[in-house]
N, C-alpha and C positions, 0 to 999 in steps of 0.2 A: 646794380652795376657800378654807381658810384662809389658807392660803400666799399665794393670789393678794391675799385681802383686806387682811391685812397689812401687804403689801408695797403696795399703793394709798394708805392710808390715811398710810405713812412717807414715798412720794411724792408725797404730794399736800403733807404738810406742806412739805417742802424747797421745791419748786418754787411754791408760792405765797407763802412765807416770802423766799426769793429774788428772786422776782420782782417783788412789792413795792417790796424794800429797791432792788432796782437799776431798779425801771420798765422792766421788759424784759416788754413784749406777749406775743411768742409765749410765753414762759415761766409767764405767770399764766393765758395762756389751755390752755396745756397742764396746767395745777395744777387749772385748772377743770373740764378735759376728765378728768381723775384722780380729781377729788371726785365727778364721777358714774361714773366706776369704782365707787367704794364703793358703789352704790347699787345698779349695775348686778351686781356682781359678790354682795352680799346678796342679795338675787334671784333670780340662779341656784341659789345655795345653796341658797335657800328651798324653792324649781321644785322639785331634784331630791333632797330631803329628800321633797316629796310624788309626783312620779313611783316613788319606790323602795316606795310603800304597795301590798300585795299586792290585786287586784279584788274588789270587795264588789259587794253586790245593787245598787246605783244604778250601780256601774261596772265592770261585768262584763269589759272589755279594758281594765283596768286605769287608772291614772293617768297612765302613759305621756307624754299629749302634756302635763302642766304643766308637764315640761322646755319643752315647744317654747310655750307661751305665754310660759315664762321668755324665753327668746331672745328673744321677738318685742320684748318690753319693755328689755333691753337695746343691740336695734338702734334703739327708739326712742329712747333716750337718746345712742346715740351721734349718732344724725340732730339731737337740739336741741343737742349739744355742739358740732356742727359747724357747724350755723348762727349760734350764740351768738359761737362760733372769729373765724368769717366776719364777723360784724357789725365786732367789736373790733378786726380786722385792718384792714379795709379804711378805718376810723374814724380809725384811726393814720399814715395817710398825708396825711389834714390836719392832722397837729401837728407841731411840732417832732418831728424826731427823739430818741429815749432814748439817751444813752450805754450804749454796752455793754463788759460789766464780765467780767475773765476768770472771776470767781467764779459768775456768770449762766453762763458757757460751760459751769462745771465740774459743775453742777448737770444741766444738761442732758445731761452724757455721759453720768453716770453713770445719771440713770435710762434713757438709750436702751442703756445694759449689762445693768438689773436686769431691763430688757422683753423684751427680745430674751432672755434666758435666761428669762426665765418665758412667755414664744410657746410656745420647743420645747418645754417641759418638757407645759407644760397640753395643748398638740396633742399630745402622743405620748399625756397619758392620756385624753385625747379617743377617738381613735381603738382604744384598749385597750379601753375602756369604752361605745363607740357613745353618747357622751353629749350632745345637744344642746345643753347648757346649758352644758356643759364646752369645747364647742366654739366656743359664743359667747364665754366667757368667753378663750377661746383669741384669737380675732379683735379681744377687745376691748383685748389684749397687744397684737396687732400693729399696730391704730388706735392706740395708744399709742409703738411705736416708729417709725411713722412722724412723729407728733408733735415725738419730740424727737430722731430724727434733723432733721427740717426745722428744730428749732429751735436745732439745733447747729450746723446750714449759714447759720441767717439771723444769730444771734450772730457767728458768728464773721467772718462777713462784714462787719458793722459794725464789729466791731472793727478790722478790717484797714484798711477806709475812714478812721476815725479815724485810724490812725496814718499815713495816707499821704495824707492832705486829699481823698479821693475821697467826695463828697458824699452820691454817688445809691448805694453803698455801705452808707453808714446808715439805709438804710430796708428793708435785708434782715433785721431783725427781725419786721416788720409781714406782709413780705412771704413769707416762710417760713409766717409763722402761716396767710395766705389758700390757701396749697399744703398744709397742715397741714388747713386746714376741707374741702376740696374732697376729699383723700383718707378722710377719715374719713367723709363723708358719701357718697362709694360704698360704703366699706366696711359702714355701716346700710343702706343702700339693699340690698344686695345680701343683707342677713344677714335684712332684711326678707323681701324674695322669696321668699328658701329657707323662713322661717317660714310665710309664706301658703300655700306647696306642701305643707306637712306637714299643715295643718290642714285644707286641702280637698283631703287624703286624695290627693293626685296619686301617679301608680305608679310605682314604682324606677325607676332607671336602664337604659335597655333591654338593656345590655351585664349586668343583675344578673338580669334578666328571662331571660335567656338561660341565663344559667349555672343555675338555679331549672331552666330547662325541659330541659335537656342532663340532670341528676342523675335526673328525673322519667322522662327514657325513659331512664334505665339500671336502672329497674325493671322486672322481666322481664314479671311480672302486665301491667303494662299497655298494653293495644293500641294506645290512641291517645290525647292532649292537647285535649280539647274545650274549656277555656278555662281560663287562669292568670290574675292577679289579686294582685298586691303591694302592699304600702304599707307606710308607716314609722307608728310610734306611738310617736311618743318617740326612747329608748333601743331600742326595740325594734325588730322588722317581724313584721306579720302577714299570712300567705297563706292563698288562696283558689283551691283548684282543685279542675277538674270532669275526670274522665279516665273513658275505659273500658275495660271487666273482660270477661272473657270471661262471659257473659252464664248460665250455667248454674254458675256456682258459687253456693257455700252463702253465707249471711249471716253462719255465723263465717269463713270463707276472706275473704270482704269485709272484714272487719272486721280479721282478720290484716293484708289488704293496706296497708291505709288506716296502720294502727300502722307499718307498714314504711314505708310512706312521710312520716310523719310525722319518724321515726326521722333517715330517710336526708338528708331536708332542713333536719331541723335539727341533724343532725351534720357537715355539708358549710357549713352558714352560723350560725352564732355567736349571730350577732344575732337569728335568728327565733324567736319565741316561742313564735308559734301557728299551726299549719297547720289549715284546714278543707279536708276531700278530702269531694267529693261523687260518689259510681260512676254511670257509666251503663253498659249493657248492653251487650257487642258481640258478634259472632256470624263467621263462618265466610264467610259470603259479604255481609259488610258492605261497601259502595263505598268507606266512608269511614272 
């Protein structure tokens, strides 16, 4: 997270520093789209500095989801970057055109090199880590290198127009930046989405749902899967299941069960933190 902040705060200066000096739209709109990086990416920090606080008596399943409040706050930011993007761009096509300057191009390479390496870097520890905040801050790399990639296609287009008298050429500055707003505002929209499903507790993926209930009948104890029950909390996931036992054993034999199954599902899945197993009874000539 530092790394990521860093590196926002270096780019945002270049790219609005440039952008400026040469009057290149997409380029300041992208430095602007950068400066709420910093914001966005302090933030997540912040999230999962307090997700990693171990459950106390007010929060007995932990802190978990302030990663995913974090996120939700980072997709908000990129949704007003994008509309901010969009105003600025569309604004630019009633003016004069800006000269474009291969210095404005160079600016833009390079941060579409430092993004795209800091996308994989932060997504691989994303996924190491089951970090929501990590993974926002992952997406908010790649709303980034779609940025100044588009802003390295509308530069350089202008450029070319100027040196070969093609007019409607010089307005692929402005115009990158509106392809620029329009991607990054899926890209919150959709980061949104996923926030809202975490927070009203919606259940895994049913292909995870599955593989949870395959591990659960390769435990011998028990007879049947009377209801399963996933969700995410964070970094985390917590499960919920009711299965039944052969109906005449002891409450320490239950109790062994339960620790095995406990065991087995969070040695088979990484991320689960907490299993609650609830036994019901089952017998010999049960139908079901």
């Amino acid at each position: 997270m530092w790394i990521s902040l860093l590196s926002n705060v270096l780019l945002t200066g270049l790219k609005l520093i440039v952008g400026f000096v040469f009057n290149s739209q997409v380029l300041i709109a992208d430095g602007i789209h950068s400066a709420g990086d910093i914001i966005a990416t302090a933030t997540a920090y912040s999230s999962m500095r307090v997700s990693g606080k171990p459950p106390d008596e007010d929060h007995p399943y932990g802190h978990g989801k302030a990663e995913v409040i974090g996120a939700g706050v980072v997709a908000f930011i990129l949704i007003a970057a994008a509309l901010y993007m969009g105003y600025h761009a569309v604004h630019a096509f009633f003016e004069p055109p800006s000269e474009a300057h291969l210095i404005a191009l160079g600016a833009a390479i390079i941060s579409l090199i430092a993004k795209q390496i800091l996308y994989i870097y932060t997504l691989r520890l994303s996924k190491a880590t089951n970090s929501k905040a990590m993974l926002a801050t992952a997406y908010d790399h790649l709303a980034d290198v779609y940025a100044s990639l588009a802003a390295t296609i509308g530069i350089f287009l202008g450029w070319i127009g100027e040196r070969n008298g093609i007019s409607w050429l010089s307005y692929g500055d402005p115009a990158a930046g509106v392809v620029v707003s329009l991607l990054v505002l899926k890209l919150g929209y959709e980061m949104a989405r996923e926030t809202m499903d975490v927070l009203m507790d919606k259940s895994l993926d049913p292909d995870k749902i599955e593989d949870i209930t395959e591990h659960l009948r390769e435990v011998p104890e028990v007879k049947r899967i009377d209801r399963l029950r996933a969700r995410e909390h964070g970094h985390y996931v917590l499960v919920d299941a009711r299965v039944a036992v052969l109906g005449t054993l002891t409450i320490q034999e239950g109790h062994d069960i339960i620790r095995k199954i406990k065991q087995k599902l969070m040695d088979a899945h990484p991320e689960v933190d907490e299993v609650l197993v609830h036994l019901n009874p089952w017998y010999e000539d049960d139908q079901q």
